[in-house]
LUMTORBA-365969 format. One record per residue (C-alpha): residue number from 1; residue in one letter; x, z, y. Coordinates in nm, 2 decimals. Example, Ala and Ser with C-alpha at 12.3 -4.5 7.8 and 13.67 -1.06 7.14 Angstrom:
! LUMTORBA-365969
+-----+----+--------+--------+--------+
!   i ! aa !   east !     up !  north !
+-----+----+--------+--------+--------+
!   1 !  A !   1.23 !   0.78 !  -0.45 !
!   2 !  S !   1.37 !   0.71 !  -0.11 !
+-----+----+--------+--------+--------+
***
This chain:
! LUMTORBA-365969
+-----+----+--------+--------+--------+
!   i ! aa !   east !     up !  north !
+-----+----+--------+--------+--------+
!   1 !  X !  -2.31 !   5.08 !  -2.65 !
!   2 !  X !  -2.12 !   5.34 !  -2.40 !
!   3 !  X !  -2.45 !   5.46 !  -2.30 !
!   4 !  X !  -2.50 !   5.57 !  -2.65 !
!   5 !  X !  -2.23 !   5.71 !  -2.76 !
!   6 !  X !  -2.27 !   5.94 !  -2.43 !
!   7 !  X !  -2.62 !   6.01 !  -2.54 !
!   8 !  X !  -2.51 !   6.10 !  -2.94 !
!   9 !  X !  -2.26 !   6.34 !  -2.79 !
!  10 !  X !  -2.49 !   6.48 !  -2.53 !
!  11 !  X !  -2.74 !   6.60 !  -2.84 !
!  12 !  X !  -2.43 !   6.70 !  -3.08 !
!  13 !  X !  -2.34 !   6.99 !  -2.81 !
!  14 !  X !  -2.71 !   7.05 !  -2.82 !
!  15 !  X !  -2.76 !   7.14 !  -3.16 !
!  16 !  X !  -2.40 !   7.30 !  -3.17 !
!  17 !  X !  -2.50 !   7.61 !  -2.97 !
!  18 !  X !  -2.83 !   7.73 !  -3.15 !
!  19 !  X !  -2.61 !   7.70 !  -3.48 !
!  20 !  X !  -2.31 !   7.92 !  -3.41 !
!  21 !  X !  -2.58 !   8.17 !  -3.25 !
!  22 !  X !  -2.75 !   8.17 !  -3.60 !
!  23 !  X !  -2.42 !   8.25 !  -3.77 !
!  24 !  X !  -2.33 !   8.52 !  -3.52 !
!  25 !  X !  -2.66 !   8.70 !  -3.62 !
!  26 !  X !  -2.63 !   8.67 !  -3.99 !
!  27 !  X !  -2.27 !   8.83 !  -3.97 !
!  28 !  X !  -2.39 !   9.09 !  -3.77 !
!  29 !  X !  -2.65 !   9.17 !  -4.01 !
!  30 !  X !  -2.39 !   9.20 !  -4.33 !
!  31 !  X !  -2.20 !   9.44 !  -4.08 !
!  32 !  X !  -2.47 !   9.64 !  -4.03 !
!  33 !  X !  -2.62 !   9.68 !  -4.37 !
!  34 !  X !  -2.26 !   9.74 !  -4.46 !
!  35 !  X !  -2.18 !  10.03 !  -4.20 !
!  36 !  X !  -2.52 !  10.15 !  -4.34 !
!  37 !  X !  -2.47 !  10.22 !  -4.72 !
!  38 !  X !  -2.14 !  10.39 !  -4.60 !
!  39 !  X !  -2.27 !  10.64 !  -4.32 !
!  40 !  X !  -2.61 !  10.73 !  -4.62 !
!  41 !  X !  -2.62 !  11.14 !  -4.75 !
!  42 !  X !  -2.53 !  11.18 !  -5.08 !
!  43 !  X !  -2.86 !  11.22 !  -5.29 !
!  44 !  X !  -2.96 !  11.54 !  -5.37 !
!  45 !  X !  -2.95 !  11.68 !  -5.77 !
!  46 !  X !  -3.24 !  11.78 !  -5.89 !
!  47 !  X !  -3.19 !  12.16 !  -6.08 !
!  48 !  X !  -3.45 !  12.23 !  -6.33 !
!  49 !  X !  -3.45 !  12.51 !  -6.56 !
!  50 !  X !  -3.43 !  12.52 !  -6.94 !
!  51 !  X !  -3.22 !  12.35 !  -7.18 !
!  52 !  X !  -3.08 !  11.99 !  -7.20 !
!  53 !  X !  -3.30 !  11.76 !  -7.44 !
!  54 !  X !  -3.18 !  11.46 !  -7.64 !
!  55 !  X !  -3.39 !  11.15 !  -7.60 !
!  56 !  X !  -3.34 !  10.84 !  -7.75 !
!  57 !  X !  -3.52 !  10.48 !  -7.55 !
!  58 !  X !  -3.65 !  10.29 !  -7.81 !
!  59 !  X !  -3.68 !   9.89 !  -7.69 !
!  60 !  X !  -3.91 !   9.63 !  -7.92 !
!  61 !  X !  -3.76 !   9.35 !  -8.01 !
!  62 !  X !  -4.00 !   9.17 !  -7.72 !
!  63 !  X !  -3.94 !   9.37 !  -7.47 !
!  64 !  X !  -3.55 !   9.26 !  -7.51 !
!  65 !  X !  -3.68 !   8.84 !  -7.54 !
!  66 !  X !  -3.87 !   8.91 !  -7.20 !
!  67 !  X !  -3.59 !   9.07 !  -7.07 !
!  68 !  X !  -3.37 !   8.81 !  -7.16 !
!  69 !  X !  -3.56 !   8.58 !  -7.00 !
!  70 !  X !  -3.59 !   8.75 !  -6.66 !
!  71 !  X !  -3.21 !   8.76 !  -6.66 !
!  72 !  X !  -3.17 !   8.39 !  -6.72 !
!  73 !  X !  -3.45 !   8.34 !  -6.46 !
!  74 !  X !  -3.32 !   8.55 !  -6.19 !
!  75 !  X !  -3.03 !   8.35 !  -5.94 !
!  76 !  X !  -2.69 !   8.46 !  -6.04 !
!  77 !  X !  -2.48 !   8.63 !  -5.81 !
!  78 !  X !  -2.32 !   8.35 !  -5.65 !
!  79 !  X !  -2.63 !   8.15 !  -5.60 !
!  80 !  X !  -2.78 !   8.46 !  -5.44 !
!  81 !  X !  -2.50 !   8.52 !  -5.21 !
!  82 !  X !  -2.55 !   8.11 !  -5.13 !
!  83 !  X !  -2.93 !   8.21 !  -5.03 !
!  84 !  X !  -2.83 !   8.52 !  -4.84 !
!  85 !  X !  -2.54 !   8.34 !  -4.64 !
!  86 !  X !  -2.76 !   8.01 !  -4.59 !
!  87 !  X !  -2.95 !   8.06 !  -4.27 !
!  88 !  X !  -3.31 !   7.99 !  -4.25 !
!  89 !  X !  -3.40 !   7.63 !  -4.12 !
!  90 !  X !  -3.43 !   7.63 !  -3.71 !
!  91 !  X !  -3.66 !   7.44 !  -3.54 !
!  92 !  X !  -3.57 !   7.12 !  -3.37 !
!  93 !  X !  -3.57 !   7.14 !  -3.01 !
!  94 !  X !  -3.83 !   6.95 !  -2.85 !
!  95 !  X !  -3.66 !   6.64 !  -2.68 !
!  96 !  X !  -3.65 !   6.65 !  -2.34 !
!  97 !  X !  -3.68 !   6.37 !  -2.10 !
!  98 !  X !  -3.35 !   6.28 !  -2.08 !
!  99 !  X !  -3.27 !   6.31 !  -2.41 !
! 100 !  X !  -3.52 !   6.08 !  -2.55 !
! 101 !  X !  -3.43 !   5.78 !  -2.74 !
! 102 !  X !  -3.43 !   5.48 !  -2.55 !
! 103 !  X !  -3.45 !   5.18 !  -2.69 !
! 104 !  X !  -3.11 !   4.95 !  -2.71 !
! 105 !  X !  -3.10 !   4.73 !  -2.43 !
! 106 !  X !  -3.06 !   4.34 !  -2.57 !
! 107 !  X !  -2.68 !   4.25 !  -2.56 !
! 108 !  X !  -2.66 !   4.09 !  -2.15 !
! 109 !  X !  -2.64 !   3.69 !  -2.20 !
! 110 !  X !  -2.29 !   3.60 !  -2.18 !
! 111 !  X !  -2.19 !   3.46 !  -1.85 !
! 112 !  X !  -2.22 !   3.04 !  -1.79 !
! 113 !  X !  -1.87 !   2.94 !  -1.88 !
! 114 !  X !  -1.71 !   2.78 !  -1.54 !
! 115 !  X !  -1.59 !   2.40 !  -1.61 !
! 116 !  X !  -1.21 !   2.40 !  -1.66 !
! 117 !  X !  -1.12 !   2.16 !  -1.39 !
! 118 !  X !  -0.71 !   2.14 !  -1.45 !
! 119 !  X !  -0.75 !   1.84 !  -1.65 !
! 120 !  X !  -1.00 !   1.62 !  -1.44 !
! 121 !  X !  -0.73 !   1.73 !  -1.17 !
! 122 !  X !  -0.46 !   1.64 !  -1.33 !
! 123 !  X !  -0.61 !   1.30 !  -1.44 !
! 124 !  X !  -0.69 !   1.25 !  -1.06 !
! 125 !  X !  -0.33 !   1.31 !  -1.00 !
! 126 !  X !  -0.20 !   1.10 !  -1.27 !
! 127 !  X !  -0.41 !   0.84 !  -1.15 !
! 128 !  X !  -0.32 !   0.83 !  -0.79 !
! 129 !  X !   0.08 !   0.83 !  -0.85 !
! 130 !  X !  -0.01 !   0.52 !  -1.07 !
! 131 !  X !  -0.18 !   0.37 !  -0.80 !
! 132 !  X !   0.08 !   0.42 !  -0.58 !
! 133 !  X !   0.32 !   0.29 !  -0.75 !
! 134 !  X !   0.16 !  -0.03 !  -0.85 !
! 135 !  X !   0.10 !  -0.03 !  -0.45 !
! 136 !  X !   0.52 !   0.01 !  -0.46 !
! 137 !  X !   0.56 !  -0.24 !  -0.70 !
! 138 !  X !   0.32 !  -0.48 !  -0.57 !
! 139 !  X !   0.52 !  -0.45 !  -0.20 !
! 140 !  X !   0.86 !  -0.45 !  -0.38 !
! 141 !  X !   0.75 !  -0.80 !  -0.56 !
! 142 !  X !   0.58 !  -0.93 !  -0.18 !
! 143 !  X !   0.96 !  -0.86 !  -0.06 !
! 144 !  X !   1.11 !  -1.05 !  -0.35 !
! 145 !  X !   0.91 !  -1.32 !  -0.36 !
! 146 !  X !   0.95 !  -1.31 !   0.06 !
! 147 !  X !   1.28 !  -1.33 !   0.05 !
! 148 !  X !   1.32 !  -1.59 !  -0.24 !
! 149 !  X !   1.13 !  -1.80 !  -0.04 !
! 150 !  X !   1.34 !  -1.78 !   0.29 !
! 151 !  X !   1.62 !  -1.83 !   0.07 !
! 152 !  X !   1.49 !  -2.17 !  -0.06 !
! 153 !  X !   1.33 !  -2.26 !   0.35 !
! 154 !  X !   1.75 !  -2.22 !   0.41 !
! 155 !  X !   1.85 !  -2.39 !   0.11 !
! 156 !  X !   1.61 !  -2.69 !   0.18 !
! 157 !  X !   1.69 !  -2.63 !   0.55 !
! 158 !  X !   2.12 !  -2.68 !   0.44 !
! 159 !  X !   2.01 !  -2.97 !   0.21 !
! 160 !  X !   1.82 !  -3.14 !   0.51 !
! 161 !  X !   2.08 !  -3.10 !   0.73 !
! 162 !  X !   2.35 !  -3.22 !   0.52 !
! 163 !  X !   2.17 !  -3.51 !   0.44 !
! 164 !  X !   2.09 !  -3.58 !   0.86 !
! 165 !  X !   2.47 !  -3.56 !   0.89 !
! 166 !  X !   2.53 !  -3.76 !   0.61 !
! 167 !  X !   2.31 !  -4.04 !   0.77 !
! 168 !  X !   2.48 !  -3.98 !   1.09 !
! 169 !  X !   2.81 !  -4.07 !   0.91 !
! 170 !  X !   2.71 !  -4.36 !   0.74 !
! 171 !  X !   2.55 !  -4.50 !   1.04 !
! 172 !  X !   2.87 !  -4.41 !   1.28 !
! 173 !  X !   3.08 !  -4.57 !   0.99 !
! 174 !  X !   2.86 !  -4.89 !   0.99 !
! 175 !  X !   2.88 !  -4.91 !   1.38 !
! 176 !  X !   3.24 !  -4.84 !   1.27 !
! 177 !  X !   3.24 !  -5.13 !   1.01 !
! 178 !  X !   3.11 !  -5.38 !   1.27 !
! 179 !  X !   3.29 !  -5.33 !   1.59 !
! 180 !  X !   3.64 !  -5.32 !   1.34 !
! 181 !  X !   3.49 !  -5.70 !   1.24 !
! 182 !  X !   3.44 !  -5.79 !   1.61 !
! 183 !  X !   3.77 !  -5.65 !   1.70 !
! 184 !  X !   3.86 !  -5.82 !   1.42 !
! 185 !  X !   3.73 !  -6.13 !   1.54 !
! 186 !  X !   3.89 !  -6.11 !   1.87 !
! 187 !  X !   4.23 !  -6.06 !   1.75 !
! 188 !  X !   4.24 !  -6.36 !   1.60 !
! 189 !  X !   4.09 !  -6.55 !   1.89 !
! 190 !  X !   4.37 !  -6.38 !   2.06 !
! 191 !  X !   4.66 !  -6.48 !   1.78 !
! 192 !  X !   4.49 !  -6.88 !   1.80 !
! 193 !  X !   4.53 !  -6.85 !   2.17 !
! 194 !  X !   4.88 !  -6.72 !   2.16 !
! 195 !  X !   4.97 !  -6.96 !   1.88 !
! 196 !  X !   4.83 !  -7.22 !   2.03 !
! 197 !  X !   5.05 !  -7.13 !   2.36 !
! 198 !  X !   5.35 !  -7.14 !   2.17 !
! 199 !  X !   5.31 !  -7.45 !   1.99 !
! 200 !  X !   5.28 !  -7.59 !   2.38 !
! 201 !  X !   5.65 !  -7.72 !   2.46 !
! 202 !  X !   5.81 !  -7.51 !   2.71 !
! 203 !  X !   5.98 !  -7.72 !   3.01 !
! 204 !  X !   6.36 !  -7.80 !   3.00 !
! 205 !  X !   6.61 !  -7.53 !   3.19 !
! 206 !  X !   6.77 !  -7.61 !   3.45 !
! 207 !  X !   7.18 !  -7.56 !   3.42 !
! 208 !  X !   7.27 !  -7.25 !   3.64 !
! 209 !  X !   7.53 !  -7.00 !   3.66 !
! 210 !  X !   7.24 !  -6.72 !   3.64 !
! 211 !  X !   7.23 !  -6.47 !   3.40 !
! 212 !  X !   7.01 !  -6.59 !   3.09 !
! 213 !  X !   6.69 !  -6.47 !   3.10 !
! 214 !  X !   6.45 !  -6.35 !   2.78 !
! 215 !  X !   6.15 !  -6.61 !   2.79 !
! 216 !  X !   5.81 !  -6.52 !   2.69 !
! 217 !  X !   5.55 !  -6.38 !   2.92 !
! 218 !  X !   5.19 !  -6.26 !   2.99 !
! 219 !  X !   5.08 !  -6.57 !   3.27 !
! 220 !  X !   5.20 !  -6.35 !   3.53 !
! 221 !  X !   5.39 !  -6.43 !   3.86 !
! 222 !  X !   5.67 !  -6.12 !   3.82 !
! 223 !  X !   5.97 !  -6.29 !   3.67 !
! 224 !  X !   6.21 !  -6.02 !   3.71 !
! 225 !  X !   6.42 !  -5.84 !   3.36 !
! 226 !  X !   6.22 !  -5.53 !   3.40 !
! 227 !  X !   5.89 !  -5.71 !   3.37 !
! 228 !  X !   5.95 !  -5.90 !   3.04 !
! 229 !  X !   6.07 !  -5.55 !   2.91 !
! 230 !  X !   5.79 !  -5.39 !   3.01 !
! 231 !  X !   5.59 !  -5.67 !   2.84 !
! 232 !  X !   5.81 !  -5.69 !   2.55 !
! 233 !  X !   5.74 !  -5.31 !   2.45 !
! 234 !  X !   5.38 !  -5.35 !   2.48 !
! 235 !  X !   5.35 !  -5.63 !   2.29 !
! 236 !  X !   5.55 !  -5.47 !   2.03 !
! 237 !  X !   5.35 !  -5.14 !   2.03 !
! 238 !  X !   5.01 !  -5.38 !   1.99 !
! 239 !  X !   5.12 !  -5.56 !   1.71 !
! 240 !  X !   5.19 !  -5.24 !   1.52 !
! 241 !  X !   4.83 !  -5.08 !   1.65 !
! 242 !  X !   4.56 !  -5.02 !   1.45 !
! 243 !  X !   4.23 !  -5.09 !   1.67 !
! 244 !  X !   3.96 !  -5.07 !   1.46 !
! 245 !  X !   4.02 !  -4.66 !   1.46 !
! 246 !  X !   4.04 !  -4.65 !   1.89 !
! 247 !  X !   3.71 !  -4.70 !   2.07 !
! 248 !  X !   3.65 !  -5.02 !   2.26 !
! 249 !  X !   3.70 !  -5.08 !   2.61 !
! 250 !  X !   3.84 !  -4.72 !   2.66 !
! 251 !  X !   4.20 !  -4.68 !   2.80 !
! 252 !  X !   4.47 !  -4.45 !   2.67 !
! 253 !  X !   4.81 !  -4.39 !   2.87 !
! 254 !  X !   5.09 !  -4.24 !   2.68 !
! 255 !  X !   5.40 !  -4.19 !   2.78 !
! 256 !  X !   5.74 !  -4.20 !   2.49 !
! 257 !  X !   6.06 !  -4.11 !   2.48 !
! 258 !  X !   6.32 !  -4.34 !   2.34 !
! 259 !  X !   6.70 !  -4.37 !   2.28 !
! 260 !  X !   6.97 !  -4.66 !   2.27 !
! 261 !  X !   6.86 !  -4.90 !   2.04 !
! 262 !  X !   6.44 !  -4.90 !   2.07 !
! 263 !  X !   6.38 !  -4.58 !   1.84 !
! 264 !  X !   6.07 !  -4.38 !   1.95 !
! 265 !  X !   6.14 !  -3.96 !   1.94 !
! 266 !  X !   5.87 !  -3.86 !   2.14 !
! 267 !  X !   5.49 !  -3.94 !   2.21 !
! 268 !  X !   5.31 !  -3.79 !   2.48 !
! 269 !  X !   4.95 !  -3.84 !   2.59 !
! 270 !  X !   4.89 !  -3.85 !   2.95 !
! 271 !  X !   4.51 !  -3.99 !   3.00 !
! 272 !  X !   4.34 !  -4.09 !   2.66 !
! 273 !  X !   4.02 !  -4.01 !   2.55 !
! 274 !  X !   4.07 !  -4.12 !   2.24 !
! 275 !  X !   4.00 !  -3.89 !   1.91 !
! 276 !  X !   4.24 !  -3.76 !   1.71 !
! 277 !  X !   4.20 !  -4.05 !   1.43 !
! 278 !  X !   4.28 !  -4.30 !   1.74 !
! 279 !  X !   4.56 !  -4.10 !   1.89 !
! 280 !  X !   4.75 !  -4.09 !   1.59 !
! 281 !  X !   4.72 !  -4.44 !   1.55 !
! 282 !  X !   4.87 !  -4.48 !   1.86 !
! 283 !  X !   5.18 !  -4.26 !   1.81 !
! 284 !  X !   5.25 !  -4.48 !   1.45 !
! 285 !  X !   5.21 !  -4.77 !   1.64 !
! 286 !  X !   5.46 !  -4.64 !   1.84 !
! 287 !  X !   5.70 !  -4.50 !   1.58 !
! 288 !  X !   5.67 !  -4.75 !   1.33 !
! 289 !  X !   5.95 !  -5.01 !   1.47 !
! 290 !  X !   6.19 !  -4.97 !   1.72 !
! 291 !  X !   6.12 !  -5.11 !   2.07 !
! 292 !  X !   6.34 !  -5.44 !   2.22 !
! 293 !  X !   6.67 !  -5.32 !   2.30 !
! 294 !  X !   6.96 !  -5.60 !   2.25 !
! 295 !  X !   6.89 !  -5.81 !   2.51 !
! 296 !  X !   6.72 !  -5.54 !   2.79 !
! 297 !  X !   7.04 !  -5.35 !   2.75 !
! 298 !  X !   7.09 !  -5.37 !   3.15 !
! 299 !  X !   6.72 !  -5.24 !   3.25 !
! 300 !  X !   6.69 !  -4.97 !   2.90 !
! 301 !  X !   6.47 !  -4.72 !   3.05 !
! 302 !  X !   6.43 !  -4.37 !   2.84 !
! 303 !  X !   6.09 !  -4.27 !   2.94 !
! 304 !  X !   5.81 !  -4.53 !   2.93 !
! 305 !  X !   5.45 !  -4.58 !   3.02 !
! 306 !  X !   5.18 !  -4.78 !   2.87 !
! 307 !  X !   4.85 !  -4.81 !   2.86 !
! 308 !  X !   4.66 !  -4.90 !   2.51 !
! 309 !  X !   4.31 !  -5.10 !   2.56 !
! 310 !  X !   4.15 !  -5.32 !   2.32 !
! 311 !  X !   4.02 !  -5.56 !   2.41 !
! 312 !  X !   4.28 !  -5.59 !   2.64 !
! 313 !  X !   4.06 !  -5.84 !   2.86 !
! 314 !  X !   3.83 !  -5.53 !   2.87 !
! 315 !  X !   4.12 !  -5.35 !   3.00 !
! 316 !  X !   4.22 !  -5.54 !   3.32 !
+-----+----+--------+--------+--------+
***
């Protein structure tokens, strides 16, 4: 379409030149024909001798219809200036080569349109955040369920244990149970024996002027006061024992402090491998009555020794 337009206005510029020419030469004409009337002589008068005669033009009444009708067939003035100022048709130029029409060229096929790819990239995109976050979600719920489940392995792991120790206590308890009933048993073979030595009648005393002396022993050979005091205190402190929380045939020396009339301030364990349930048995067996005092007066001793054993037979 450019190439046409360039064309139309190539031939307008053409045809402009030979036109104003043509005018140029017509107005040149009128100027001349004009300077022309002006610069003509004056006509001449004709002189002829003799006088003027009167003449009279007679016109038929024809001659004035065909007169008529030659003015109303000959081209008024304007119309005759119209002819004279109209210039006389020009030839067309002959076309030259490059001014020859050319045939339009077909419009040029409108160019493939090129695949508008945002979308399919965005869907790609959109797809591979979802899969990465399922792949998120999926490890997040792998870590969950990972960690419930070592939660429960140390739950049943705590509940497992607990239960172990729980056995363990029943069965220490039961060993417990049985060697309090054998302990049991051998106190009161003890108490029959003891019981039975008692109810044996003691031989009559001889009339002396020695000191009495406390009776009641242990089968021994040492007859002294100090002896049957010693005695006398641990008798006392095994009668207020109770054995079946000390372990068997397992010594425990303790050492107390007492003051004038048997009371027990002060328990101290020397060797004793007791536990703690077994020690403080020991120190209420100690505190809970006050040791013989009336008639050991003479050999009262503050601090004092004994040893706590049961059986004592294990003991010796």
């Amino acid at each position: 379409m450019h190439a046409e337009a360039l064309r139309q206005h190539g031939a307008d510029e053409d045809l402009g030149g030979p036109v104003l020419m043509a005018l140029a030469l017509h107005l040149g004409i009128a100027l001349l024909l004009l300077v022309a009337g002006w610069l003509q002589p004056a006509p001449k008068q004709i002189s002829v001798a003799g006088p003027v005669l009167d003449a009279m033009l007679v016109v038929s009444a024809s001659d004035i219809a065909a007169a008529e009708q030659t003015a109303e067939a000959a081209p008024k003035p304007a119309e005759r200036a119209e002819l004279e100022a109209a210039p006389p048709p020009q030839p067309l130029p002959a076309p030259r080569p490059q001014d020859a029409p050319r045939e339009a060229q077909p419009a040029p096929q409108a160019p493939i349109p090129k695949p508008d790819t945002r979308e399919a990239e965005a869907a790609a995109r959109l797809a591979l955040e979802q899969e990465q976050a399922r792949e998120r979600e999926e490890q997040e719920a792998r870590k969950r369920q990972e960690q419930i489940d070592l939660t429960e392995r140390k739950r049943q792991e705590e509940v497992e244990e607990r239960q172990r120790l729980r056995r363990q206590e029943l069965a220490q308890l039961q060993a417990e149970r049985q060697a309090a009933e054998r302990r049991a048993k051998l106190e009161e073979a003890r108490l029959r024996q003891l019981a039975d030595r008692q109810a044996t009648p003691a031989p009559a005393a001889q009339p002396s002027q020695a000191p009495a002396q406390v009776s009641g022993g242990n089968n021994g050979t040492d007859t002294d006061l100090a002896a049957r005091y010693a005695l006398a205190m641990l008798q006392t402190a095994h009668t207020n024992w109770n054995r079946t929380l000390a372990p068997e045939a397992t010594r425990c020396q303790v050492e107390f402090t007492q003051i004038p009339g048997g009371e027990v301030i002060d328990v101290a364990f020397l060797r004793c491998p007791f536990d703690v349930q077994g020690r403080e048995s020991v120190e209420r067996a100690l505190r809970r009555a006050p040791m013989p005092y009336e008639e050991f007066k003479s050999v009262f001793r503050r601090k004092v020794q004994l040893t706590f054993c049961y059986p004592e037979e294990a003991c010796k």
